[in-house]
C-alpha positions as CSV (number, residue, x, y, z in Angstrom):
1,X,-26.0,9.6,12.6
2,X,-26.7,11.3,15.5
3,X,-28.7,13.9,14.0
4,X,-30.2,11.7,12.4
5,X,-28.9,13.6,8.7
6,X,-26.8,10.9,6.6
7,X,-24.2,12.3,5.1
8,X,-25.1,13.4,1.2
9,X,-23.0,11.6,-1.6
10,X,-23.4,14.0,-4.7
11,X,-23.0,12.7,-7.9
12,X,-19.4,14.8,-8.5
13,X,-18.1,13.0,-5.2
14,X,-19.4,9.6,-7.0
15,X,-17.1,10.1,-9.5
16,X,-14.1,11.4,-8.5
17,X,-13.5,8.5,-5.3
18,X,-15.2,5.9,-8.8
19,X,-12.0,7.3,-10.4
20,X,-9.2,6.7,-7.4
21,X,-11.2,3.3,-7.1
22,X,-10.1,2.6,-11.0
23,X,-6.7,3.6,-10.7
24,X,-6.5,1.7,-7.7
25,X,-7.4,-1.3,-9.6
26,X,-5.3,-1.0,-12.3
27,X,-2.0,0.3,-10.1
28,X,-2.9,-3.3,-7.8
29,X,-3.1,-5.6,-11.4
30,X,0.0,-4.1,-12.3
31,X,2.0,-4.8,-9.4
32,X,0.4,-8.5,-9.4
33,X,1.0,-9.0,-13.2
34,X,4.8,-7.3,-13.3
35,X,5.5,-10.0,-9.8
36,X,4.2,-12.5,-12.1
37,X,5.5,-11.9,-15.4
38,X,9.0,-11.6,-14.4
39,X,10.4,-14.0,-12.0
40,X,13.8,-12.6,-11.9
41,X,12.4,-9.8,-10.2
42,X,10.5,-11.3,-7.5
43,X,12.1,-10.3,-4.2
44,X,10.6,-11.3,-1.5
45,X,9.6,-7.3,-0.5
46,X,8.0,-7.6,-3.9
47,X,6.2,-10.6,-3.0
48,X,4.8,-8.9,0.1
49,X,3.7,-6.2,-1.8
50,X,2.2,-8.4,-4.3
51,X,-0.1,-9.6,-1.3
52,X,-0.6,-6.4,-0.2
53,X,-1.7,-5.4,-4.0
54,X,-4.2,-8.5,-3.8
55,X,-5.8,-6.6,-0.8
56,X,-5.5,-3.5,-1.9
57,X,-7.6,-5.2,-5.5
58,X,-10.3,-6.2,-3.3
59,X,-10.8,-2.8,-1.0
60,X,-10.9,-0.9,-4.5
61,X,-13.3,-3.5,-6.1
62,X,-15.6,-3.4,-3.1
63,X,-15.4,0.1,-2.4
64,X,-16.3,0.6,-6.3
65,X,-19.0,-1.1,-5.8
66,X,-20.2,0.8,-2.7
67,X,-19.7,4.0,-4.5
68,X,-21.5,3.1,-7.6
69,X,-24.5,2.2,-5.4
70,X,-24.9,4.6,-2.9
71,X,-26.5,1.9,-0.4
72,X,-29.5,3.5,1.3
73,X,-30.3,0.3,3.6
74,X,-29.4,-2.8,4.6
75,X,-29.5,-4.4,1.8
76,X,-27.9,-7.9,1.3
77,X,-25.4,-6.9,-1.4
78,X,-24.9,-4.1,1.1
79,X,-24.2,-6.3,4.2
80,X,-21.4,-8.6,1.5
81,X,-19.7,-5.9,0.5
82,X,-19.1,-4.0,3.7
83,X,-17.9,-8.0,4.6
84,X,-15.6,-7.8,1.5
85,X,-14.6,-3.9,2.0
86,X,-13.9,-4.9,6.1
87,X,-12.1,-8.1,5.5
88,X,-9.4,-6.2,2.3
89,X,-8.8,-2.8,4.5
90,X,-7.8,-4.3,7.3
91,X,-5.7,-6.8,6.1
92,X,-4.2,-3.9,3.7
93,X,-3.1,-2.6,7.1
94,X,-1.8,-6.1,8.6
95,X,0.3,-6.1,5.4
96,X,1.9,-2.3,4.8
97,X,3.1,-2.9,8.6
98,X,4.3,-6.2,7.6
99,X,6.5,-5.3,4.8
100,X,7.9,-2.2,7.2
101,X,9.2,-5.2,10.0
102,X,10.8,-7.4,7.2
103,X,12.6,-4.5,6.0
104,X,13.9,-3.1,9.3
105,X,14.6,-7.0,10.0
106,X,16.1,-7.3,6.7
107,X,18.5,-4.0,6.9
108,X,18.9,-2.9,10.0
109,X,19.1,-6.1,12.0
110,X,20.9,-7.6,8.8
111,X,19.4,-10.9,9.3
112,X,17.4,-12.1,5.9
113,X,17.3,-15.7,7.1
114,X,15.2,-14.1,10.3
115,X,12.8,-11.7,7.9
116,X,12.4,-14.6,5.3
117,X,11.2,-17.1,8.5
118,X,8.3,-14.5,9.3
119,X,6.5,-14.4,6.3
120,X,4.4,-17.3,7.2
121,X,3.3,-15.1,10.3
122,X,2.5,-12.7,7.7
123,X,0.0,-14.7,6.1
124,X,-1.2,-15.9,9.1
125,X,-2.0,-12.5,10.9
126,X,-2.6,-10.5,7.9
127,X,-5.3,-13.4,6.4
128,X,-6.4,-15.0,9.4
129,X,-6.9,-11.9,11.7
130,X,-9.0,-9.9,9.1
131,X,-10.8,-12.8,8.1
132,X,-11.9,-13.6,11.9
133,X,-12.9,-10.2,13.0
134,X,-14.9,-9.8,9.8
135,X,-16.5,-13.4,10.5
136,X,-17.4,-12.3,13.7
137,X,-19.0,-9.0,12.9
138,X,-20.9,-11.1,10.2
139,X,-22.2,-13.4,12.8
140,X,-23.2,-10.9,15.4
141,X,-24.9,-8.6,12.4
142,X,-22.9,-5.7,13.0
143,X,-21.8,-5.0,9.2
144,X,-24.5,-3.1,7.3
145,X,-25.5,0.4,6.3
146,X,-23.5,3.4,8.2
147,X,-25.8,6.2,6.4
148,X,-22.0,7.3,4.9
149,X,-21.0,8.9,8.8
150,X,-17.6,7.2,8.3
151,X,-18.0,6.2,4.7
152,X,-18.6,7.5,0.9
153,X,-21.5,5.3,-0.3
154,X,-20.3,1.8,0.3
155,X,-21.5,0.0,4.0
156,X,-19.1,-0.8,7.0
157,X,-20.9,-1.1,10.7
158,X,-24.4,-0.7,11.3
159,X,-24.9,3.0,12.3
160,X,-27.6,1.4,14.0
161,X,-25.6,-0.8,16.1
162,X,-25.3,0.6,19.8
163,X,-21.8,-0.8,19.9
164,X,-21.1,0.3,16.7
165,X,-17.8,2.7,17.8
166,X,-16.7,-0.1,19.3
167,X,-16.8,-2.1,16.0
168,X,-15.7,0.4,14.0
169,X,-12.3,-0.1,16.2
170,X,-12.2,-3.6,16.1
171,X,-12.8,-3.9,11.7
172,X,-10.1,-1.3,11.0
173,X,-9.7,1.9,12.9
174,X,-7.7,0.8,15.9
175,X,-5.4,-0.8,13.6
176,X,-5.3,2.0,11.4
177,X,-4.1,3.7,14.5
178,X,-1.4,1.6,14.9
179,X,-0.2,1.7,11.5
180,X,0.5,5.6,12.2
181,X,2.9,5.2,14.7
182,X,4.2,1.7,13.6
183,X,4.9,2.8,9.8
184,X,6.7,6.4,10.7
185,X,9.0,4.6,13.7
186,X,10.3,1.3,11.4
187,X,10.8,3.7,8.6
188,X,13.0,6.4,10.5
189,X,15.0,3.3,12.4
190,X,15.7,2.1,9.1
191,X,16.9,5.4,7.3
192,X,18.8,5.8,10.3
193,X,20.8,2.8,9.8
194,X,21.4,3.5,6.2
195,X,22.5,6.6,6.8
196,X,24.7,5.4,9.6
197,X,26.2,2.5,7.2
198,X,26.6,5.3,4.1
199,X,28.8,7.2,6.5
200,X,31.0,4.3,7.1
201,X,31.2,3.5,3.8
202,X,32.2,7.0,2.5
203,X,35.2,6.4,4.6
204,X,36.8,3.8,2.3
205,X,35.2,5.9,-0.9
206,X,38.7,7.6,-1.8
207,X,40.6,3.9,-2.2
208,X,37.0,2.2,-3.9
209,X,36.4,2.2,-7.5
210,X,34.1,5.1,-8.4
211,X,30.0,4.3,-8.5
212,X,28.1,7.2,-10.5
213,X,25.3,5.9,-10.0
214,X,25.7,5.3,-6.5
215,X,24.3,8.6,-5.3
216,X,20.7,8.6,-7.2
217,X,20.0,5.4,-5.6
218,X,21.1,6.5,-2.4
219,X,18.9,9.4,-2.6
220,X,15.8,7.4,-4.1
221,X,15.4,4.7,-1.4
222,X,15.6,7.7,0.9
223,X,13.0,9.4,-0.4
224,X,10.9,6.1,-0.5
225,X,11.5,5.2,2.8
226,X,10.4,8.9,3.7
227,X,7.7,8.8,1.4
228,X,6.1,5.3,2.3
229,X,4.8,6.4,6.0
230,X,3.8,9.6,4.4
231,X,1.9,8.3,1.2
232,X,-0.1,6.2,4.0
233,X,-1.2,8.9,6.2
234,X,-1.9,11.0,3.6
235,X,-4.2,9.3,2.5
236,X,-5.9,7.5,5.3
237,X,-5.8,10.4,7.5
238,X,-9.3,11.8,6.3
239,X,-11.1,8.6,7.3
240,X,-9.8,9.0,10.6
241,X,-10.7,12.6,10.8
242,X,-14.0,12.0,10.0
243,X,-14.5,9.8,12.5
244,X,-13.4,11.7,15.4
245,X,-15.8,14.0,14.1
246,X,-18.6,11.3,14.1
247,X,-17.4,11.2,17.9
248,X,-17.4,14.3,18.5
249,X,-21.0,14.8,16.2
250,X,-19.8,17.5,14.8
251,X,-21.5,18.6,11.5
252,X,-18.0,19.0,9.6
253,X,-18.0,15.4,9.1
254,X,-20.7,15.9,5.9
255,X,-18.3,18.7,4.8
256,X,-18.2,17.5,0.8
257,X,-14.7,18.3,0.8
258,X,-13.7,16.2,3.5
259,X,-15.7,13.6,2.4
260,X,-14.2,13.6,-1.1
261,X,-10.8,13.6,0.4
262,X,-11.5,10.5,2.3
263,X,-13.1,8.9,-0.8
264,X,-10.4,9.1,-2.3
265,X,-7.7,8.3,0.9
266,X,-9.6,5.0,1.1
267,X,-9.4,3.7,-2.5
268,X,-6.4,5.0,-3.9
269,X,-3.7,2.8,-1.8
270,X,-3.5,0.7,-4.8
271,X,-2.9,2.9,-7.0
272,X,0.1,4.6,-4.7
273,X,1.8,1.5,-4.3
274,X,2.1,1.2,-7.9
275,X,3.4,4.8,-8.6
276,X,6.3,3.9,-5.8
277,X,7.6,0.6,-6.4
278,X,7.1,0.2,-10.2
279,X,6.7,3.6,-11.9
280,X,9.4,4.7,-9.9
281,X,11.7,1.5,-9.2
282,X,13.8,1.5,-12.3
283,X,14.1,-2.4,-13.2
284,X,10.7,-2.7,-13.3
285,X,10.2,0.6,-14.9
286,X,12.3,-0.2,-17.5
287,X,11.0,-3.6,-18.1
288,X,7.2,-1.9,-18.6
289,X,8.3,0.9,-21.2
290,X,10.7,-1.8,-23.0
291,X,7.5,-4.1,-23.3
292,X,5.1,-1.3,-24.2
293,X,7.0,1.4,-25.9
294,X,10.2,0.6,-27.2
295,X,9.9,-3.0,-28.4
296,X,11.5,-2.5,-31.8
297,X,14.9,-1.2,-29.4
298,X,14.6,-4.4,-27.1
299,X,15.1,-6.3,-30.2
300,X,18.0,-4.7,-31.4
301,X,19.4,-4.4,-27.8
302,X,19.1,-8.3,-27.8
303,X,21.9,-8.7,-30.5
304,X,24.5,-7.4,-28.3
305,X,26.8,-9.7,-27.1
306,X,27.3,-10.8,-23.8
307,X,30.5,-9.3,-23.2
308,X,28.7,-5.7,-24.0
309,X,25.5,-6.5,-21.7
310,X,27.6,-6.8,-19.0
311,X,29.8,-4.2,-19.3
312,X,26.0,-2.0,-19.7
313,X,24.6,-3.2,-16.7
314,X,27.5,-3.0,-14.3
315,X,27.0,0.2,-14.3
316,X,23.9,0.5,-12.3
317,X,24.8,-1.1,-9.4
318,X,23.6,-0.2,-6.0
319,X,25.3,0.8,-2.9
320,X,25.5,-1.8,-0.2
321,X,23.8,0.4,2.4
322,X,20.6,0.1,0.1
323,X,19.5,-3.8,0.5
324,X,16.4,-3.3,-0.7
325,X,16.9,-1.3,-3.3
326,X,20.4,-3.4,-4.2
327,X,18.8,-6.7,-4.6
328,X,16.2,-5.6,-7.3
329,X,19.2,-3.7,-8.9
330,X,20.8,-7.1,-9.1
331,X,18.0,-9.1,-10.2
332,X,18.2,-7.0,-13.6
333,X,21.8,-7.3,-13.5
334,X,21.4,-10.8,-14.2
């Protein structure tokens, strides 16, 4: 606020970011609640995400929050949830890069035993590094109101705080910046080795039994693995943009277009997550409209014998290439 202008909220920004804050929320329970509900579908990927989805619940919660109040001062339900919003973002980030190494462990060094021994590391780093640097902030009275420079309502640094670029860094934009080269690198080195390993297996296709399905799999964990990176900046590019303006104090920062856009960038992770590996991961996808929508054919699919179950679901398996898509595949199978 070097201007000394905060940034205007109007009330038409309120509620579209209070709408990408509800669908985050709901796209976060779902992911939590379909982990839960089905334990034959919990992979450990899914169980990252599952933590991920529980940080990505509290961002959207606190965020709502923020939004719905419009904080105009420091104002002790300001400073908590600008603890809460500071603590869930950044160990959102500690857990979307966390979920990219255990898959490039996973596939392309085609060691589970190796990804499955980090997770504890996970949980570690993306709790216990979050949790510190928000502690810290706390103590030194650094979280508070940012007159919306870098925000949409809810409180993050103090504006006031000399050092507060610095902060800003160190409670989630310097690792946001490493999540934009981290995410794109882990993703390509892994589509790289599937495509390597789909080549080498198209070798042997002529003498192997035919796989119909095969193909759309092949070509939907592609286009997740290119998507995932993507989704992310996407959405958390505008945040970052509007803080090089802040650098930069340029007036474009209060554009209400750009600060819609990050509104929404910053709350709707949730809600993305959900659209990627449930709307569009078939098992669970299937499993959702069965329990919603078609109930009356589950029951009647349920008198089918064994014998013609199997013969059903044998034809939807996955490539071998496709790990991660493959062992969900399976999981249904069963």
């Amino acid at each position: 606020m070097a201007d000394g202008n905060p940034t205007q909220v109007y009330v038409y920004e309120q509620v579209v970011v209070l709408l990408s804050c509800v669908f985050s929320i709901f796209g976060s329970l779902v992911i939590i609640c379909t982990y839960a509900t089905w334990g034959d579908l919990r992979t450990t990927p899914r169980k990252l995400l599952a933590f991920l989805s529980v940080a990505d619940l509290l961002s959207a919660l606190s965020y709502f929050y923020g939004v719905l109040k419009v904080f105009k001062s420091n104002t002790k339900d300001c400073i908590a949830q600008g603890a809460v919003s500071t603590f869930a973002n950044t160990s959102s980030f500690f857990w979307t890069v966390a979920i990219a190494i255990y898959l490039y462990i996973f596939i392309v060094k085609s060691s589970q035993r190796q990804a499955d021994s980090l997770v504890w590391y996970f949980h570690l780093i993306s709790w216990g590094v979050p949790l510190a640097i928000t502690v810290a902030a706390l103590a030194l009275q650094k979280i508070g109101y940012d007159a919306s420079e870098v925000s949409v309502g809810w409180c993050w640094v103090s504006i006031q705080e000399k050092d507060h670029v610095l902060w800003m860094l160190l409670t989630g934009k310097i690792w946001e910046f490493i999540a934009y080269v981290t995410l794109p690198v882990l993703y390509i080195l892994i589509r790289r080795h599937i495509h390597k390993a789909h080549e080498a297996l198209s070798e042997y296709r002529p003498i192997l039994a035919p796989s119909p399905t095969s193909p759309s799999l092949s070509t939907m964990a592609d286009r997740k693995l290119t998507l995932i990176p993507i989704i992310f900046i996407a959405l958390r590019m505008w945040s970052t943009i509007r803080f090089l303006l802040m650098l930069a104090n340029s007036p474009a920062r209060q554009n209400p277009v750009l600060v819609t856009l990050h509104g929404i960038g910053n709350t709707f992770q949730g809600a993305a997550n959900c659209i990627m590996f449930v709307l569009c991961t078939r098992p669970v996808r299937t499993r959702l409209v069965g329990l919603f929508c078609c109930r009356d054919r589950g029951t009647q699919s349920s008198s089918d014998s064994p014998s013609q179950r199997t013969a059903h679901t044998n034809t939807d398996r996955a490539s071998s290439p496709h790990a991660w898509e493959e062992e969900e595949e399976n999981k249904e199978e069963d």
